[in-house]
N, C-alpha and C positions, 0 to 999 in steps of 0.2 A: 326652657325652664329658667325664668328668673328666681336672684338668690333669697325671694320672699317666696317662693312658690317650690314649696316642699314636699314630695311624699311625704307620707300622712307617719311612717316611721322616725324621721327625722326629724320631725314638727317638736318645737320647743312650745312646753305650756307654761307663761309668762307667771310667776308667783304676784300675787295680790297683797299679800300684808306684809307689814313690815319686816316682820321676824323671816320672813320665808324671803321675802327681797334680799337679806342681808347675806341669809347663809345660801342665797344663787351666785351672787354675787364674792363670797367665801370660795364655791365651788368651782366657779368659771377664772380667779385667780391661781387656786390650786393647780389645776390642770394647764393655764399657761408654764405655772413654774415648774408644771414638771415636764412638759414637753421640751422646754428650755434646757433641760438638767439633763435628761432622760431620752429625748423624743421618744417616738411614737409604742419602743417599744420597752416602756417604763410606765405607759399611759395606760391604767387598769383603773376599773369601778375603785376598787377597796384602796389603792395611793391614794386616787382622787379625795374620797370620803375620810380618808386619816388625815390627808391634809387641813381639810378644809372643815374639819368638825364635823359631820354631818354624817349621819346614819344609812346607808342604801335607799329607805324608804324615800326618805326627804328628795336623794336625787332624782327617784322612779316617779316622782311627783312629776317632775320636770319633763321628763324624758322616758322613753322605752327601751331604745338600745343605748350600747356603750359608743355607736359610731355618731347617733342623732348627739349626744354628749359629746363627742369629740369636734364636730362639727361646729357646736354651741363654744367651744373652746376656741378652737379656731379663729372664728369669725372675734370672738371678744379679742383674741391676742392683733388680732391685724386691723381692729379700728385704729388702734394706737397710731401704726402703721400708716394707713392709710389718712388719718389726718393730718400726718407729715407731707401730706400733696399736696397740700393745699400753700404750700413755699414759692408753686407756682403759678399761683394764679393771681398775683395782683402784676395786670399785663403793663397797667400805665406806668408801675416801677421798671420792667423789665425794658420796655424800649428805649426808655432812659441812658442804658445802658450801651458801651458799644459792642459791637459782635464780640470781640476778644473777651471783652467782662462777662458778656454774658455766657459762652461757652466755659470759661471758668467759673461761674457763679452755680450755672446746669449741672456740670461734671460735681463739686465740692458737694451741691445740695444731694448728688444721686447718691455719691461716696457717704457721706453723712448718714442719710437715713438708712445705708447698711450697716454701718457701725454703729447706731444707735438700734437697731433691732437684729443682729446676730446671730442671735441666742435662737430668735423664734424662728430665722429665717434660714437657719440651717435644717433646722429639726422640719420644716413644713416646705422646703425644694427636697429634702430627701424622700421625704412622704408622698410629695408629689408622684413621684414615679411609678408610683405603685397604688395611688389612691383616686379614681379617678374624678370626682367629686371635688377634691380640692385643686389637683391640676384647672379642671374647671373655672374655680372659682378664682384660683392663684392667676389664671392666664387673662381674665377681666382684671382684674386690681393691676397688672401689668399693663395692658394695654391702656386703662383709664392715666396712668402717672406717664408714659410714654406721649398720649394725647397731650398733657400737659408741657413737658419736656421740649416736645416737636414746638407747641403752639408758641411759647418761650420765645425759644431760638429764632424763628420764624419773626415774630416781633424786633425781634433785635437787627435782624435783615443777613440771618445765617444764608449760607449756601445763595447768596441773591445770584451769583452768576451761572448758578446754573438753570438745565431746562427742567430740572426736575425739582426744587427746594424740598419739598415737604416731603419727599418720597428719602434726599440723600440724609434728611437730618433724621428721619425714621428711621432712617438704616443704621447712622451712627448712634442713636441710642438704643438700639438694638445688641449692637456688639459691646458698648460700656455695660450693660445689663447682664446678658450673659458672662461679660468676664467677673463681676463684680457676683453673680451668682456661683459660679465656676470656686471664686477664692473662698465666699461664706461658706459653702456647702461642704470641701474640702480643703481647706485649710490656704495660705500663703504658700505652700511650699508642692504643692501637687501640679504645678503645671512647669515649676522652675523659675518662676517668675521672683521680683523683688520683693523680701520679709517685709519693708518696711512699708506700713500705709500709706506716708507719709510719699514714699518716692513712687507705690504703685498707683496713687492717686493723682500725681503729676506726670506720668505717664501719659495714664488714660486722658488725664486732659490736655496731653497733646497731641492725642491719635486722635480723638474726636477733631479739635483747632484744625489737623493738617488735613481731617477726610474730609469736611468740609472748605477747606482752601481750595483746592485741588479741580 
């Protein structure tokens, strides 16, 4: 199942006019900011609706359940997200670059787009585990920014002495991912690791530098 290709519960009915665009549009803000605030279980029809102005009806316009509406949330809160991928794909800037730049340029850009979406990426890796829908849909949006990451590095002439390149640079953005998930989800201080972003981000980007030397 692709992520246009929805049981017919979940199916989002797209508003036509203008007034009804603004207040989906109302709606699908609200419920990012509360899952931010809140997560998932903060995330009710009636917050949603006080937030956002709008009456029960207006949303049941849109949607049938509270999950098809979560989902429609979701996906609105992680375009944002997901247009931050696109950092990597102007490949002709990247080979520019030399391996060392561009393994620091990789790591900074991955560190970056967790700090700048935090908020939604804690609430929806927690959700994750329990949601199987979004795990789904969370595990492409990963793989598609890791395709990108890999292809990057790879341009740059990452891991060239080895026999595997594209399998050790997958693997190393594998483990900055998970640990970068690990800190958003639970805090700086649940693994023991260093408070400061600033030092755990220079870290990471020299376990990546040295897994790849190596």
């Amino acid at each position: 199942m692709t992520l246009s290709d929805e049981p017919v519960d979940l199916e989002v009915r797209p508003p036509l006019q203008k007034r009804s665009r603004e207040a989906w549009a109302r709606v699908l803000d609200a419920g990012v900011g509360i899952l931010e605030e809140g997560g998932y279980e903060a995330f009710t029809i009636s917050s949603v609706c006080e937030r956002a102005g709008v009456a029960p009806r207006a949303l049941y316009e849109r949607v049938d359940t509270k999950d098809a509406l979560f989902l429609a949330v979701y996906e609105h809160g992680m375009s944002a997200l997901v247009a931050d991928h696109t950092r990597f794909d102007d490949s002709a800037a990247w080979r520019r670059l030399s391996t060392e730049q561009a393994v620091d340029r990789a790591v900074r850009e991955l560190v970056s787009l967790f700090r700048r979406h935090a908020a939604l990426l804690r609430s929806v890796v927690l959700i994750s585990g329990v949601h199987a829908e979004v795990s789904r849909r969370g595990s492409a949006y990963t793989r598609d920014l890791g395709d990108r990451f890999t292809a990057r590095l790879l341009d740059a002439g990452a891991a060239a002495s080895s026999s595997h390149p594209e399998r050790d640079v997958r693997a190393a953005y594998e483990v900055a991912f998970s640990a970068l998930v690990v800190r958003t989800a639970y805090g700086p201080g649940f693994s023991g690791g260093p408070a400061s972003d600033r030092v755990f981000a220079d870290g990471l980007r020299r376990m990546v530098a040295g897994f790849l030397e190596s």
